[in-house]
N, C-alpha and C positions, 0 to 999 in steps of 0.2 A: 684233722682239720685245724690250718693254724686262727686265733683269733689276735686279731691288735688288740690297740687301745680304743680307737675311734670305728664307731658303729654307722657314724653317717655323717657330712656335712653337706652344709646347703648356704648356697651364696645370698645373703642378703643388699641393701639397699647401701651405700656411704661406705663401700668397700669393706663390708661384716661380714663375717661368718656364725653361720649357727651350727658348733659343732655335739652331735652327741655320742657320749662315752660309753664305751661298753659297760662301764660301770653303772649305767640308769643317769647319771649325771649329766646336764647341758651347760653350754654355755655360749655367749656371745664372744666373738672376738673382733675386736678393729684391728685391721691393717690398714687405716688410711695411710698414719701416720710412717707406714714403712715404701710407700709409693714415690719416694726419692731418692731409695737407695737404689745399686745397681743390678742389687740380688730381685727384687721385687718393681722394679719400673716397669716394666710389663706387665703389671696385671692394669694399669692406668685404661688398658684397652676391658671397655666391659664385658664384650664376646669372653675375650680369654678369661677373666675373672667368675665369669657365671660358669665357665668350662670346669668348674672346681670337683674332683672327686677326691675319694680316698682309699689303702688295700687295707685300710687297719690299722698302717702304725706309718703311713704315708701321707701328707695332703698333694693331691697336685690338681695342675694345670695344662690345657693343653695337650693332654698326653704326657708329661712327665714336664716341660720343657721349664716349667718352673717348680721347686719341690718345699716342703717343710715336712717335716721330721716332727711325729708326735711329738719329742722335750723341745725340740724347740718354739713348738705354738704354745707348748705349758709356759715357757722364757714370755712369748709376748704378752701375754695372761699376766702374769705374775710381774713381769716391769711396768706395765701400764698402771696396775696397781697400785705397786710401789711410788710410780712417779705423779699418781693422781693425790696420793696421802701427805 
């Protein structure tokens, strides 16, 4: 049985995710701020946004139509941080 990284996410409120880590660890993430690009304009619709799952070491939407890659929801984590400090 393969395990990812991610155990479960679930769509919150202002374009949030609450994703949690196989590891027992949570966390929040915004992607508001990524709802102008052309990779992520699409989630703007809240149907497809609440449509959010994951297989472990995938986020998606839609049925795949939009995707993020466990390192790089770590990337959005980690630069918002950065650019909040």
């Amino acid at each position: 049985m393969k395990v990812g990284f991610i155990k479960s996410v679930t769509a919150l409120n202002d374009w949030r995710l609450f994703v949690e880590m196989e590891t027992g660890s949570v966390m929040v993430v915004d992607l508001s701020h990524k709802l102008d690009t052309a990779r992520f304009g699409d989630l703007r619709d809240l149907k497809l946004f609440r449509s959010v799952s994951t297989d472990g070491d995938i986020v998606l939407w839609g049925d795949g139509r939009v995707r993020l890659m466990a390192r790089e929801l770590m990337d959005v984590v980690f630069v918002e941080k950065k650019e909040a400090l």
